[in-house]
N, C-alpha and C positions, 0 to 999 in steps of 0.2 A: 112216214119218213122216219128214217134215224140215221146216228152217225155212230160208229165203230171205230176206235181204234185196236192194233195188235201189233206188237215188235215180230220184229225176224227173230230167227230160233238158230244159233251154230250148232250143229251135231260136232259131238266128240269122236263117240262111235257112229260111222258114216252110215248111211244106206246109200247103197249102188243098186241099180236092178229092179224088176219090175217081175211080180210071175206071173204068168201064161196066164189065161182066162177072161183077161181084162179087169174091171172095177178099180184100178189102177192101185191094185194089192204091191206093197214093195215086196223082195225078194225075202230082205232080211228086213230082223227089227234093228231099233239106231237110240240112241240118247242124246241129248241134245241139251243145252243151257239156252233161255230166253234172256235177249238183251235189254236194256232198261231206256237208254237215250236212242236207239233207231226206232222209228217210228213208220206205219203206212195207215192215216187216218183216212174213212171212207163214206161217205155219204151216199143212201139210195132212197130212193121216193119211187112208190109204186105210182102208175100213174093211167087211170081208164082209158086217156084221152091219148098216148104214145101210140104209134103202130107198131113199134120196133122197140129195144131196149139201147141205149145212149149207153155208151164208157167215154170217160175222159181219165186220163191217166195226167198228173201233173199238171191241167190245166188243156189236154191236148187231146182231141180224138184218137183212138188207138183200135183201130179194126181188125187188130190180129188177137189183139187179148180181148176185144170184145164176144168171139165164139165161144170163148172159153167160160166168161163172166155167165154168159145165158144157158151155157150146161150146168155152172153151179148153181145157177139160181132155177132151173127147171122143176128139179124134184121136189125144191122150199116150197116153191108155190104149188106145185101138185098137193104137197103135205098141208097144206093151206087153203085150199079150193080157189088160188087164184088165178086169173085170167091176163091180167094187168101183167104191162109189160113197164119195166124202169128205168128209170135215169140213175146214171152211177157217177160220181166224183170220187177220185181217189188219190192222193196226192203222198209221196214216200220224202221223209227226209233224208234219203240216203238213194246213191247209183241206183239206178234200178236195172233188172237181167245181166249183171255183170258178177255174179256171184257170192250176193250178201241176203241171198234169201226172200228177195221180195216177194216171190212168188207165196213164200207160206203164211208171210206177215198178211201179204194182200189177198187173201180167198180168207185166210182167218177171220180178217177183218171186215170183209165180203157175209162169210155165212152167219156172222154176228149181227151185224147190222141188219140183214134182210129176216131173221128169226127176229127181232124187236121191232121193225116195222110192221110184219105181219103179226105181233102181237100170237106168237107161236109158243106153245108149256112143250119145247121136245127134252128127250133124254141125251145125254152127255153121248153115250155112243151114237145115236142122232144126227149130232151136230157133227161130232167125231166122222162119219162116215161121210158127210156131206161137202165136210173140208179138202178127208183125201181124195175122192174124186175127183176135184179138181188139181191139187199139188198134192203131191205124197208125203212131204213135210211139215204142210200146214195145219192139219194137227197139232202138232207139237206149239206150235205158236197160240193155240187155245187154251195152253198153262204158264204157270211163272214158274223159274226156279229149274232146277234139275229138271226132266221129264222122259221116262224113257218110251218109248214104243215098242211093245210089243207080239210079237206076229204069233198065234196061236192057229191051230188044226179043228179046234174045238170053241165053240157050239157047231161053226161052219168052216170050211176049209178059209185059209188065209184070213178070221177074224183077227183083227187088232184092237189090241187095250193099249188103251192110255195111261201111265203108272206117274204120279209125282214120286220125286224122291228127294227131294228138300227142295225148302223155298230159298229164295235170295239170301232171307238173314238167316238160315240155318247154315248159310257158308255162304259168305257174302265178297265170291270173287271178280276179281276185274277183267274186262277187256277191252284191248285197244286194237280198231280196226285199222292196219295201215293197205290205202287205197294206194294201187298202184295203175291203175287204169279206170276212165271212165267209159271206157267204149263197149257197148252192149258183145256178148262173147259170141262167136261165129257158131259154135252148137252150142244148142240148149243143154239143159239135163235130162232133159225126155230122149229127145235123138240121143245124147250119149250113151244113156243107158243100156239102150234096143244095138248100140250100134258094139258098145263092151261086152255086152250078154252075148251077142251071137259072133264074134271074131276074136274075143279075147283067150289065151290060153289057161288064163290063169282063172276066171271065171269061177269055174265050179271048190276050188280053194277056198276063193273071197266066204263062199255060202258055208262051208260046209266051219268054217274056222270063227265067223260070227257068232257063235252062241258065249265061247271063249274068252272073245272082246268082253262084249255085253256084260256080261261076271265080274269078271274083272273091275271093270268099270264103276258096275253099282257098287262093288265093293267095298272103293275104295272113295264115292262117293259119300255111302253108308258110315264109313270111320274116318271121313275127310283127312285122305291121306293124297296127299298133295303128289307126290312124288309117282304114286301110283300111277293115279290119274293122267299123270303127263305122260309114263310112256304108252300106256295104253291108246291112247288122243294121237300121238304122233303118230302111232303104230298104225293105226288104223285111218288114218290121214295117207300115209305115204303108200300102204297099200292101195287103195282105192284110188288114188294119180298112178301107181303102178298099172292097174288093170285098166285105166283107161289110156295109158303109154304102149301097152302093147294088145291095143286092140287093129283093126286094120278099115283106116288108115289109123296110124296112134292121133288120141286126142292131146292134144298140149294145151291148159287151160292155165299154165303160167307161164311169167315174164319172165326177165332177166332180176328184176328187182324182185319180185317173191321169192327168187333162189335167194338172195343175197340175206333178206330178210330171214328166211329159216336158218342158215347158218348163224346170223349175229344171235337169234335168240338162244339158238343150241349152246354159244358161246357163254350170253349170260346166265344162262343155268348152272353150266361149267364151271361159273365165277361164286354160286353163290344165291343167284337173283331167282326166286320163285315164279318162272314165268316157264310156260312151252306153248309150242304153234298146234293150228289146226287152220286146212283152207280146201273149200268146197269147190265147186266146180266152178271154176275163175280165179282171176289172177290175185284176189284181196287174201291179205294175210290176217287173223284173228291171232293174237297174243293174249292168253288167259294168264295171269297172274295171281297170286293171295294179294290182299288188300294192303297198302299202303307203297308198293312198288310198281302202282300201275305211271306212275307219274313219269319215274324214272325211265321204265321200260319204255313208252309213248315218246320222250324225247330222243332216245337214241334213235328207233325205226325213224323220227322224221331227217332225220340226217343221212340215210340213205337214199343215195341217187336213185330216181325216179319215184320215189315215193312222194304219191301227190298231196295226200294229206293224211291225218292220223285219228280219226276218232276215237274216245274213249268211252266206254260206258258200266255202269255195274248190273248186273243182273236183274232181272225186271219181272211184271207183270204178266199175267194169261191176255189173253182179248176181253176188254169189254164194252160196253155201250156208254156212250158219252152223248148221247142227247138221244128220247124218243122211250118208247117204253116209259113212260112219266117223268124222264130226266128233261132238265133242261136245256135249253142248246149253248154249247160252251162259249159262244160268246153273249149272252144274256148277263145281266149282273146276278 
């Protein structure tokens, strides 16, 4: 038995897309900042005496994310010689399938826990490989700090590296999630993907103009230039709502209140305030700000109609094991 936790990961630089072949390789590579206050803690027990493998999600049976739960755990225990099928707990403090990442938090914190049960010595690309396969993000949720992803041709076609590129306190930015919707989002990111890649115009653009972003970004990561940073973030935000707006039928994976929320923060940049958007596939808005202006910034989004609540957090952690593998279990004294 052990328990894992791992924060959701907002990409700056987005990945959209998936290529051909399967092993669920993204299209393009992405960057990403891990959050410090959202959480998806997990708990798995192997267990001889199970016929099946158990998920509960927030307390609750979940038979859709349980197929998924036992493809990632297939290969663990292959790499492991085990038979043994598990019981999973996993519980998020924050929406879950509404666009804030749970997915990469939760197999993150998935392929963590079951390598420290199985008392498993794998390699970072190992682990790395074992997370994308199930979410193409989750990955990145296996670092703290900056982290970018990227897609190389080389040792094998579509390899991915994992690159940190600063921890929390080497730029120790804020952000405030304002939730505009609790309601699970009608497509996933998987179907949107499959459904952008193959109807969308703009498509082969997105790919071919990704290396660009990427640069940019670390760039500006690299000499923490703030300003950089944000239009590149928005740019690459607005794009990738663009190609899934004109895919067929178009995807709309925002509300009314996310529109509103992007403009006021375009506004306080305008003014002065070190703050710009970024929002994934759902209606939740991410305001990254330099530190000391996250307060301010978090008060205004709540004052926006339909904004239901505002969370705030600063930069965080990779995945680790919190009970199992010799720890103790976090509620032990």
């Amino acid at each position: 038995m052990a328990i894992a936790q791992a924060q959701p990961n907002i990409a700056l630089v987005k990945y959209w897309g998936k290529r051909h072949g399967g092993m669920n390789l993204p299209a393009v590579g992405s960057l990403s900042v891990t959050l410090e206050s959202l959480w998806t803690q997990t708990e798995i027990e192997f267990d001889p005496d199970l016929p099946e493998d158990l998920f509960l999600l927030n307390g609750l049976p979940d038979p859709v994310g349980l197929s998924r739960v036992s493809r990632c755990l297939d290969p663990i225990r292959e790499r492991a010689s085990c038979t043994h099928k598990a019981r999973i707990r996993s519980r998020n403090n924050f929406p879950t399938s509404a666009g804030l990442a749970s997915s990469a938090s939760g197999f993150a914190a998935l392929v963590t826990a079951a390598i420290a049960a199985l008392n498993l010595d794998v390699s970072d690309e190992e682990k790395n490989q074992w997370a994308r396969w199930a979410s193409g993000s989750a990955p990145r949720s296996l670092y703290g700090g900056f982290v970018e992803l990227r897609l190389h041709d080389t040792p094998a076609p579509g390899h991915t590296e994992l690159v940190p590129l600063a921890t929390p306190a080497d730029w120790p930015l804020e952000v405030a999630v304002a939730i505009t919707s609790l309601s699970t989002k009608s497509v996933g990111s998987t179907a949107g993907m499959s459904q952008t890649a193959n109807t969308s115009p703009f498509y082969e653009s997105w790919i071919r103009a990704q290396p660009l972003d990427l640069e940019e970004a670390r760039t500006a990561v690299q000499a923490r230039d703030f300003e950089k940073l944000a239009r590149v973030s928005e740019h690459s935000c607005l794009k990738m709502h663009g190609l899934a707006l004109a895919g067929k039928p178009g995807l709309i994976y925002w509300n009314g209140a996310t529109v509103n929320c992007l403009a006021v923060i375009r506004d306080l940049r305008a003014q002065g305030i070190p703050v710009f958007f970024t929002v994934d596939a759902g209606p939740q808005v991410k305001a990254v700000s330099e530190p000391g202006a996250i307060q301010q910034v978090a008060g205004i989004l709540r004052q926006i109609p339909g904004v239901l609540e505002v969370m705030t957090s600063r930069l965080g952690p990779g995945a680790r094991v919190l009970s199992g593998a010799g720890k103790p279990h976090p509620s032990d004294p």
